[in-house]
C-alpha positions in Angstrom: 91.6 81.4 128.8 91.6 81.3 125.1 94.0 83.1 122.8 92.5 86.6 121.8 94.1 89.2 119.3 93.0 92.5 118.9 93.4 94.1 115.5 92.9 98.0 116.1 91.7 99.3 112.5 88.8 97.6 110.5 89.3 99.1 107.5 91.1 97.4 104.2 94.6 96.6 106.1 92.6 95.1 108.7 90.7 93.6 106.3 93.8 92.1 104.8 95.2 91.3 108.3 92.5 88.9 108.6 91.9 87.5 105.3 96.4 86.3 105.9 95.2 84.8 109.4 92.4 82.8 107.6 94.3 81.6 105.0 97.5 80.6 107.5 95.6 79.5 110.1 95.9 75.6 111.2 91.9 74.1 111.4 92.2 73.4 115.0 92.7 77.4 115.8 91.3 78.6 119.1 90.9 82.0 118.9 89.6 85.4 119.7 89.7 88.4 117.4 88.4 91.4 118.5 88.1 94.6 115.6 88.2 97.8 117.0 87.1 100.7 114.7 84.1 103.2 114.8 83.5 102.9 111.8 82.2 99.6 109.9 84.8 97.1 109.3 85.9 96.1 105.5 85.8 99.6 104.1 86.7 101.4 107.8 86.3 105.4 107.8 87.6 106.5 104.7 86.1 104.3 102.0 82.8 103.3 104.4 79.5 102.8 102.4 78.1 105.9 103.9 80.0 109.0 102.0 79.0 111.0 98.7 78.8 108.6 95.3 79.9 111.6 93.7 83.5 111.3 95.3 85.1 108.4 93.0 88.4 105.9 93.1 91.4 107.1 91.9 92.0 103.9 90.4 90.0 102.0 87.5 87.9 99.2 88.6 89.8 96.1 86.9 93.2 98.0 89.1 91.5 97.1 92.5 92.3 93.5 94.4 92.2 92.7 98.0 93.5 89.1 97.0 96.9 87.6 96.6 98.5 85.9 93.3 102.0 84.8 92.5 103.4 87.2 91.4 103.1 88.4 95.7 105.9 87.3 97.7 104.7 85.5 100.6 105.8 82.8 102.5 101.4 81.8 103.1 99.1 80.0 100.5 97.9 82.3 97.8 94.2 82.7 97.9 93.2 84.3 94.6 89.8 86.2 94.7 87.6 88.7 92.2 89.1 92.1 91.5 87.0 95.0 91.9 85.7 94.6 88.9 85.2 91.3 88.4 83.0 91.2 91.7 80.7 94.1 90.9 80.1 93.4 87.2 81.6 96.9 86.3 83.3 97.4 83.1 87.2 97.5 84.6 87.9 101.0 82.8 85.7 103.2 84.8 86.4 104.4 87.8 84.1 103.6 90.8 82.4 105.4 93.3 83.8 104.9 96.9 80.7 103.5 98.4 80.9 100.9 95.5 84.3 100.1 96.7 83.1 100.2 100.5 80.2 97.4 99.6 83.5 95.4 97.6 85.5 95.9 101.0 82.4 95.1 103.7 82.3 91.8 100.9 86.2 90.7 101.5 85.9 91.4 104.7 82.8 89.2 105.5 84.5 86.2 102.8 87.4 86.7 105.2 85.8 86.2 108.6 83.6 82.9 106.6 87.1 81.3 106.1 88.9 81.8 109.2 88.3 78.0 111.6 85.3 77.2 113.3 87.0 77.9 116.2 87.8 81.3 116.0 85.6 84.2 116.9 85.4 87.7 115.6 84.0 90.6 118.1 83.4 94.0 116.4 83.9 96.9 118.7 82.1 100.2 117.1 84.9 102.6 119.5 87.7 103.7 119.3 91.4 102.2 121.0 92.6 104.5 123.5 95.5 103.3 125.1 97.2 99.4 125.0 99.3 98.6 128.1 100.7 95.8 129.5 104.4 93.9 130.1 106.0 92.7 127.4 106.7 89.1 128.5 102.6 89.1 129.3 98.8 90.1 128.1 98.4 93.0 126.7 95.4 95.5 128.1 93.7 98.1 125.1 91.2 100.7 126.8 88.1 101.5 125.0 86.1 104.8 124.4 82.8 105.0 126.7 83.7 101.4 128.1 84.0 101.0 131.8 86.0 97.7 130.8 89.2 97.1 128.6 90.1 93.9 126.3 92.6 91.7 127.3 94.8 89.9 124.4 98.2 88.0 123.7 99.1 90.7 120.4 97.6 93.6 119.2 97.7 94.8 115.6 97.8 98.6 114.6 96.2 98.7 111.1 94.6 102.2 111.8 95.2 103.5 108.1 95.3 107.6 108.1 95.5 109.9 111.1 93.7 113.4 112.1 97.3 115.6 113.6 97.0 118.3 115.7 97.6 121.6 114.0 101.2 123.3 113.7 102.1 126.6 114.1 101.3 128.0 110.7 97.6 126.1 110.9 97.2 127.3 114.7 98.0 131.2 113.5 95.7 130.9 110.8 92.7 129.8 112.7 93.2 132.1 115.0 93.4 135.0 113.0 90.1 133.7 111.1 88.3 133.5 114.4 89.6 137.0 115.3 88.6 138.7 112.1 85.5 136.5 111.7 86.9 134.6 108.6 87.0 130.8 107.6 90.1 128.6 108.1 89.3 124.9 107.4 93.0 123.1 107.9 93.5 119.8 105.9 91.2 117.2 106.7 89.3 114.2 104.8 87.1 116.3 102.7 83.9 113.8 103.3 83.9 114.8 106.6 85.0 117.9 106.3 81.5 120.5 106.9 81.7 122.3 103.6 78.1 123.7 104.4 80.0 126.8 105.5 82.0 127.5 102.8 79.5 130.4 100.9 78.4 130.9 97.8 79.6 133.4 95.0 82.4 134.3 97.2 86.2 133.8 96.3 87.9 131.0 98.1 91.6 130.5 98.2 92.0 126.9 98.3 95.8 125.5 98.8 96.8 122.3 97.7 96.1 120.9 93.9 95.9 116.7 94.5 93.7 114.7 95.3 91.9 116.6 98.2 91.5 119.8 96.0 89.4 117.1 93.5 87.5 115.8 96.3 86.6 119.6 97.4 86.2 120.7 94.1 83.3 118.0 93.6 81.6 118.8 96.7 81.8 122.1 95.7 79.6 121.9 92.6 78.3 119.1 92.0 77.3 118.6 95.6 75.8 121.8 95.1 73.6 120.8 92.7 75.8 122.1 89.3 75.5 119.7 86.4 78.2 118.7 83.4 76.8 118.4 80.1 79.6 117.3 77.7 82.7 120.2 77.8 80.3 122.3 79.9 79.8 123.4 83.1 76.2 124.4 84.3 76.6 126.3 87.7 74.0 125.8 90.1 74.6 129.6 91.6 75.6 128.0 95.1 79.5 127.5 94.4 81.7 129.7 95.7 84.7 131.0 93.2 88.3 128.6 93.9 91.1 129.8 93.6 93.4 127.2 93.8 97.3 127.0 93.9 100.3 124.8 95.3 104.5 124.5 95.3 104.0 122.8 91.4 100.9 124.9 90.8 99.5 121.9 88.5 97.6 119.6 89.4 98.3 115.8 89.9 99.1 114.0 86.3 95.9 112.0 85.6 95.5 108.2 85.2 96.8 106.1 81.9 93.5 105.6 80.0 95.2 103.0 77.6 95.7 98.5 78.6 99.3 97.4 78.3 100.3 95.6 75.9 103.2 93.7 74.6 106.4 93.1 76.5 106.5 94.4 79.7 110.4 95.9 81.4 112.1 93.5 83.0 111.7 95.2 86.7 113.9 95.5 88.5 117.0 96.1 86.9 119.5 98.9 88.5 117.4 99.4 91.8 116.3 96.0 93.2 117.1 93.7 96.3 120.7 93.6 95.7 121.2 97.5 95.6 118.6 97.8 98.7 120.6 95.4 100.7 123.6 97.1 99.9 122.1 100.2 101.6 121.4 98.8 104.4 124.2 97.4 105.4 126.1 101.2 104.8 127.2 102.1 108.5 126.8 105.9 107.9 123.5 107.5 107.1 121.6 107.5 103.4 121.3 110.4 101.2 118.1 110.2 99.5 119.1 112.4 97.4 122.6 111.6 97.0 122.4 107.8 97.1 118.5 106.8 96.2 117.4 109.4 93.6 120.5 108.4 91.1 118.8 104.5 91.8 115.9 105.7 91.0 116.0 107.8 88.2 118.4 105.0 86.4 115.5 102.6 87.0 112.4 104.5 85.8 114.7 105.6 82.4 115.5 101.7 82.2 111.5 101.3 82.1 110.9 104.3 79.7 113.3 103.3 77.5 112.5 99.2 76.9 109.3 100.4 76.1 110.5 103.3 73.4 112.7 100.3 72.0 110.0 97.6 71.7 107.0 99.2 71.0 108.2 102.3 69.0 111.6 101.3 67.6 111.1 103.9 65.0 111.7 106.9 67.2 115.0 105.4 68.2 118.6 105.5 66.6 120.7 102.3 67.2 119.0 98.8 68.4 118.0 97.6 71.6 121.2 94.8 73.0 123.8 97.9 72.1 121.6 100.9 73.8 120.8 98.6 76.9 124.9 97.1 77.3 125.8 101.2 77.0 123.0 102.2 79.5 124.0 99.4 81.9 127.9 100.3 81.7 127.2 104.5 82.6 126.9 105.3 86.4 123.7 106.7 87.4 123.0 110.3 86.6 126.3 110.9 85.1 126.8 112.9 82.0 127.8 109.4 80.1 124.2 107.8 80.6 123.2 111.6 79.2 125.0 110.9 76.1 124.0 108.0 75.5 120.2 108.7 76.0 121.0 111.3 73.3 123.0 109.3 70.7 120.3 106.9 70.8 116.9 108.7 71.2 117.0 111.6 68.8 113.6 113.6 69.6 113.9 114.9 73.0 110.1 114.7 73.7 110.9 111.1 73.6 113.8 111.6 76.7 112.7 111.0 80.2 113.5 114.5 82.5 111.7 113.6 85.7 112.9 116.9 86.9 110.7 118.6 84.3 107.6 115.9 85.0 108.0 116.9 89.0 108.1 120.8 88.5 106.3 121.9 84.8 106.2 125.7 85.6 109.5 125.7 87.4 110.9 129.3 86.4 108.2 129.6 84.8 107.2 133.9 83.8 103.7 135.0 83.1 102.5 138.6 82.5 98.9 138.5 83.8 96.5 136.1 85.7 94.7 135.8 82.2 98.0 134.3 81.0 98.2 132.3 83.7 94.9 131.1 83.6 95.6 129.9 79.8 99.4 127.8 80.3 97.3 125.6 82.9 94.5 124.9 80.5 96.6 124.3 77.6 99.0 122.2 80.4 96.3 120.3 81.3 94.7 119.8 78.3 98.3 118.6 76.4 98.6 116.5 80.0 95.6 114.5 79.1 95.9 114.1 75.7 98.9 112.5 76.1 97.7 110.1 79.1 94.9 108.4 76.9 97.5 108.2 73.8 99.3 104.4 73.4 101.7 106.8 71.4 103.3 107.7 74.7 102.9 104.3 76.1 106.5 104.6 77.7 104.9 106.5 80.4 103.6 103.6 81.3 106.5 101.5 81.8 107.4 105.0 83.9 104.3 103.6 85.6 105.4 100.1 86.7 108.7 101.0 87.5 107.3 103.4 90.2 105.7 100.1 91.2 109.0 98.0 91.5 110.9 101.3 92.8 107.8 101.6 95.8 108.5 98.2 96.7 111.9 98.5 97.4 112.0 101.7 98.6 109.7 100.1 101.5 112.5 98.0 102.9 115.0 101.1 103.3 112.4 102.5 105.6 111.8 106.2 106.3 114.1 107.7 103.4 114.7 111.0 105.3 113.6 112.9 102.1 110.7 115.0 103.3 108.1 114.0 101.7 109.6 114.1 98.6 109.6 110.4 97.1 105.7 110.1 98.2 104.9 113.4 96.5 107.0 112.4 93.1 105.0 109.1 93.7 101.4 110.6 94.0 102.3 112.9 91.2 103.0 110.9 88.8 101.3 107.9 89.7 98.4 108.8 92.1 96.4 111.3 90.5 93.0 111.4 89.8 90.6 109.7 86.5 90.9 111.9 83.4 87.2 112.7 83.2 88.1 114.7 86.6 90.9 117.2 85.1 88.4 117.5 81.9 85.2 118.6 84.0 88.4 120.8 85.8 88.7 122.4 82.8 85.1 122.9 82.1 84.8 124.6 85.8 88.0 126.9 84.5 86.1 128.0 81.4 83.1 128.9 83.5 84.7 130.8 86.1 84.4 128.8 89.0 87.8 127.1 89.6 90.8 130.0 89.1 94.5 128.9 89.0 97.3 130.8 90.9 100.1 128.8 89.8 103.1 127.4 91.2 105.2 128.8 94.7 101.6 130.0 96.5 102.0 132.0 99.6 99.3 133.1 101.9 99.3 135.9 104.3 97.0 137.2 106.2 96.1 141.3 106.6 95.1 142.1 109.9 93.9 145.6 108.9 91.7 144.5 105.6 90.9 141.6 107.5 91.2 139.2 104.8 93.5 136.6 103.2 95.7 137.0 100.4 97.4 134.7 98.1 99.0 134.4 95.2 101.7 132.3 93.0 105.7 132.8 91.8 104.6 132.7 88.1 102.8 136.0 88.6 104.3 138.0 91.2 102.7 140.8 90.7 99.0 139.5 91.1 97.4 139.0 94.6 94.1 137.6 95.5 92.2 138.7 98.4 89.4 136.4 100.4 87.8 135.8 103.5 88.2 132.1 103.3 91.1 129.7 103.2 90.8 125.7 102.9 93.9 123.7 103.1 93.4 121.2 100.5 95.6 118.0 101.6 95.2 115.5 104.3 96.7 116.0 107.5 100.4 115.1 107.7 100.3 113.5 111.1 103.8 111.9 113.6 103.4 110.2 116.6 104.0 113.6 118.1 101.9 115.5 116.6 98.6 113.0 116.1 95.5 112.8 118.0 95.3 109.5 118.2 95.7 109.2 121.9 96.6 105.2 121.2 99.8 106.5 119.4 100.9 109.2 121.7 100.8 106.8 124.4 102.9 104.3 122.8 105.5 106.7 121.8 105.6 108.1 125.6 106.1 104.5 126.8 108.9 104.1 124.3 107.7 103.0 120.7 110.5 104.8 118.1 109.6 106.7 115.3 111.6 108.3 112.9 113.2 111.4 111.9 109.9 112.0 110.0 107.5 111.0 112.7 106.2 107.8 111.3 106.3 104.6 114.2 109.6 102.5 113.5 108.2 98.9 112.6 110.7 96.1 112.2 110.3 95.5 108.4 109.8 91.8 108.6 106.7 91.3 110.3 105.7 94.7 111.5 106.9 94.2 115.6 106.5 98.0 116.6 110.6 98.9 117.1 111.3 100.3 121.0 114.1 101.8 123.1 117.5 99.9 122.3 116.2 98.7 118.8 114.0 96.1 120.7 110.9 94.3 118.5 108.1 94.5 121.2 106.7 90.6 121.0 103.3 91.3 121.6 102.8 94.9 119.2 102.3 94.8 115.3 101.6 97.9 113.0 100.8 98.1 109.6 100.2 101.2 107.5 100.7 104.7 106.2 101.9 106.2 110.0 104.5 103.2 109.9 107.9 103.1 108.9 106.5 99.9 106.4 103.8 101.9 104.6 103.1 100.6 101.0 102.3 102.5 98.0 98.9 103.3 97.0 95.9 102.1 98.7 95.4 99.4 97.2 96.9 96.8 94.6 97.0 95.9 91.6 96.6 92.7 90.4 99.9 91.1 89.4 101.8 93.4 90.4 103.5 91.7 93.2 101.5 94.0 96.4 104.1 95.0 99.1 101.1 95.3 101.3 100.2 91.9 100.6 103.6 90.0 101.6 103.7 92.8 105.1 100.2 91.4 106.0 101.5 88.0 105.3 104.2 87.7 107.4 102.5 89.5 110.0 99.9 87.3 109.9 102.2 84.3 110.6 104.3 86.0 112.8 100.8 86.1 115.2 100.0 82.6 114.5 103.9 81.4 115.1 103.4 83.4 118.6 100.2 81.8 119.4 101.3 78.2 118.4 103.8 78.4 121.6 101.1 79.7 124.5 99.8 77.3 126.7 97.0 75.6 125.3 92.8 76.7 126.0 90.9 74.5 127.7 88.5 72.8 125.5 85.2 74.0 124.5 82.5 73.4 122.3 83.2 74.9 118.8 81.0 78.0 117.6 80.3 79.6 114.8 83.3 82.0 113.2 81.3 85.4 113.7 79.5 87.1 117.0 79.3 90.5 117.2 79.3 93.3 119.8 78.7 96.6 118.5 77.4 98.3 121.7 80.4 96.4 123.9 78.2 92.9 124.8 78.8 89.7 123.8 75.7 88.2 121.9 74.3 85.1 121.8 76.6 82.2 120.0 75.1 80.6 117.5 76.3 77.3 116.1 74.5 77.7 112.8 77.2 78.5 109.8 76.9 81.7 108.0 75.1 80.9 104.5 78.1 80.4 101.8 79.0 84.3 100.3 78.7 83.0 96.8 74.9 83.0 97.4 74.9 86.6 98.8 74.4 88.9 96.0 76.8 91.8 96.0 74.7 95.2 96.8 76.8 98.3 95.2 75.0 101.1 94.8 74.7 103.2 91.1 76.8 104.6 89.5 78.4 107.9 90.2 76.8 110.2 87.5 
């Protein structure tokens, strides 16, 4: 029998999975790799070909790699490749569509499967995994959907990316009450697959959440219904309903730098690094996040903010460089001496780094109407992105690349026990959405389609109106009544709440997860973490439901890629495994790719795939 892995997830950390295993892999590999994924493999479900080109990246073209460099830890060969840009001819400041970055993905992903030995072969399985089983000293067995069969294989690797959950209480007592008082309750899902065809016209909706999801929404919404920007203006269609949208900040997500780096970059890291991360983990009682990580934190980001304030805009500063760094390097993080001496030396206090005030703008904030409402977010938003397109306030992009380097540490520590609130600072600051989104925002504010309840939003519903009612902490006094409610964030799934049945079943049999519900991964090659603290030698995981999840989606270049060194040494950790099983009896060498979307095997071929460099890349137009 030959050595098969299965690799449960075909979308980009799949994708990376097997782009490590080609580039580690000896040349005499005998191998089978099956994919298992419904949906097609390189871009997988949520950036597939087949979606809206109106719903764009979050992240400029020339910010998008699949491929390693050296500034990436890894222990493998680096294998450099085309950014995003690069490989699509796009001018690396716009922002693409996602099917463009599906056909960039499907592209990696067939490069990948080109370069793996001639003796390994590649099954795609268009199902989904519905259970793996098996001892741990032998094969493992992974049931399919609608097959009467299951795969048999030495390792499986969980790369399944983001998870539908079952609904909570709250979610459960909403929907119910919508289907008793004949209302609309969509809970948080992916908004391209969400059916938004319900959602009607001219009516108010209250929407809650105000990242990226609401953006997503909020296209569909109007420009999917047929509305057109021209310039600072929004030309309605007549078919959008009337959003009102709101969220704990009330603000929406800051938007993307639209300025290049340059000059000196921080020296990262500097007061939260590997020394201060080991040093955490070898404590023997628990961490405070807040207690023990946020002071790290908030030390290292004001180290990045303030470099940059010192080299680029030395003006604005009091006293030179070597005697404000010694001073901030002597004071204990957070104390009241690092305050002074931010304030001896940085006179302007716009020029001070308050993360507490980036996190929560309107905290405490008191408004007298909606109206007044409705004009602090424009004016917020429009002073937001202003500001993110100045090189005046390039500091905030240092603020930028420490959130990088703080990620990448922060991965090693685990699940941080925080609630959320690290990855939501993250997104916040670093994860929201182009500029030309929050300006056509503001365009759909001036025409009366998108209407802002602020910060603190409740919802409750009225069982004798029979309708739901919202409203914000800025304006207490104002309530706004509909008959529909979308919950405007992805689902927030733990293994015991998900519906993967694949996860559930792993848990049941002993898999640990943490206090947060995400599947306890041993952080140096991704063995899934059971009863006793074991490493199971024969289950990987990778990803966002795992104790190891990586910021961002994707990478970018040069910036070291956390994701890159996990898929790395998870990659060799497979091979190293494989190296030791008995070896396959010899065969005649085939071709690197067969494929078995309806659960046959095809026909081998022993002609070689034509070289990828003579494929030209097909990406779709440009979203308008």
């Amino acid at each position: 029998m030959r050595p098969s892995v299965v690799v449960v997830g075909a979308g980009p950390r799949g994708t990376g999975v097997l782009e490590r295993l080609a580039a580690n892999a000896p040349a005499d590999l005998e191998l089978d790799i099956h994919l298992v994924d419904p949906y097609p493999p390189g871009g997988g479900r949520i950036w597939r070909e087949e979606q809206s080109p109106l719903l764009w990246m979050n992240s400029m073209a020339e910010d998008v790699t699949m491929f390693t460099d050296d500034t990436v830890m890894l222990s493998g060969p680096v294998r450099p490749g085309p950014t995003l840009a690069e490989w699509a001819g796009l001018d690396g400041q716009t922002f693409p569509s996602r099917p463009q970055q599906g056909a960039y993905l499907r592209w990696v992903y067939e490069r990948a499967v080109t370069a793996l030995p001639a003796g390994v072969r590649v099954h795609e399985h268009r199902t989904r995994a519905l259970r793996v089983g098996g001892p741990r000293e032998g094969r493992q067995q992974v049931v399919l959907e609608g097959r009467g069969n299951h795969l048999l294989a030495d390792l499986v690797v969980l790369t399944i990316g983001h998870l539908d959950a079952e609904p909570d209480d709250e979610q459960r007592r909403l929907s119910a009450f919508a289907a008793r008082r004949g209302l609309l309750h969509l809970p948080p899902d992916f908004a391209a697959d969400s059916d938004l065809s319900v959602v009607p016209a001219a009516e108010p909706v209250i929407v809650r959440g105000f990242g990226l999801a609401f953006i997503d929404l909020m296209v569909l919404l109007t420009e999917g219904r047929g509305g057109r920007h021209e310039g600072d203006t929004y030309l309605p269609s007549g078919r959008e309903p009337v959003l009102y949208v709101g969220s704990r900040r009330g603000v929406p997500y800051h938007s993307k730098i639209g300025y290049p780096w340059e000059g000196e970059r921080p020296p990262l890291p500097r007061f939260f690094g590997p020394e201060q991360t080991r040093e955490l983990l070898r404590r023997s009682g628990p961490v405070d996040f807040r207690r023990d990580i946020w002071p790290l934190i908030d030390k290292e980001l004001g180290y990045a903010h303030y470099h940059r304030l010192f080299s680029a805009h030395p003006r604005r500063t009091a006293t030179d460089w070597p005697a404000f760094e010694e001073a901030y390097a002597a004071a204990a993080p957070g104390s009241a001496e690092l305050a002074a001496v931010v304030a001896s030396a940085v006179p302007d206090l716009a020029d001070r780094l308050d993360l507490d005030a980036l996190d929560n703008p309107l905290d405490q904030v008191s408004l007298p109407s909606a109206e007044a409402l409705q004009e602090r977010l424009s004016d917020h938003i429009t002073a937001g992105l202003a500001r993110r397109h100045d090189p005046a306030h390039s500091p905030d992009l240092a603020v930028f690349l420490g959130l990088l380097s703080v990620y990448g540490q922060l991965i090693r520590l685990g699940d941080l026990g925080d609630g959320g609130r690290w990855h939501g600072f993250f997104s916040h600051l670093a994860s929201g959405p182009p500029g030309p989104r929050l300006r056509r925002l503001l365009a759909l504010s001036r025409a009366g389609i998108v209407r802002f309840l602020g910060p603190g939003i409740t919802v409750e519903t009225d069982e004798r109106q029979g309708v739901f009612r919202a409203g914000g902490s800025a304006v207490p006094q104002e309530r706004t009544e509909a008959r529909v409610l979308i919950e405007a964030r992805l689902p927030d799934p733990t293994v015991e709440r998900t519906r993967s049945p694949l996860l559930k079943g792993l848990y049941a049999d002993g898999a640990l997860a943490t206090p947060s519900g995400l599947l306890r991964v041993d952080p140096e090659d991704g063995r899934i973490l059971e009863r006793g603290e074991r490493p199971h030698p024969r289950r990987f995981a990778l990803g966002p439901h795992t104790s190891a999840r990586a910021g961002g989606a994707f990478t970018r270049p040069r910036t070291g890629g956390p994701a890159f060194s996990q898929n790395d040494a998870t990659a060799r950790a497979v091979l190293g495994f494989l190296e030791d099983l008995p070896a396959p009896r010899q065969e005649r060498r085939v071709t690197s790719r067969t494929y078995d979307d309806q659960g046959l095997r095809m026909p081998l071929t022993s002609d070689p795939p034509p070289p990828l460099a003579a494929v030209p890349p097909q990406v779709p137009d440009p979203a308008p």
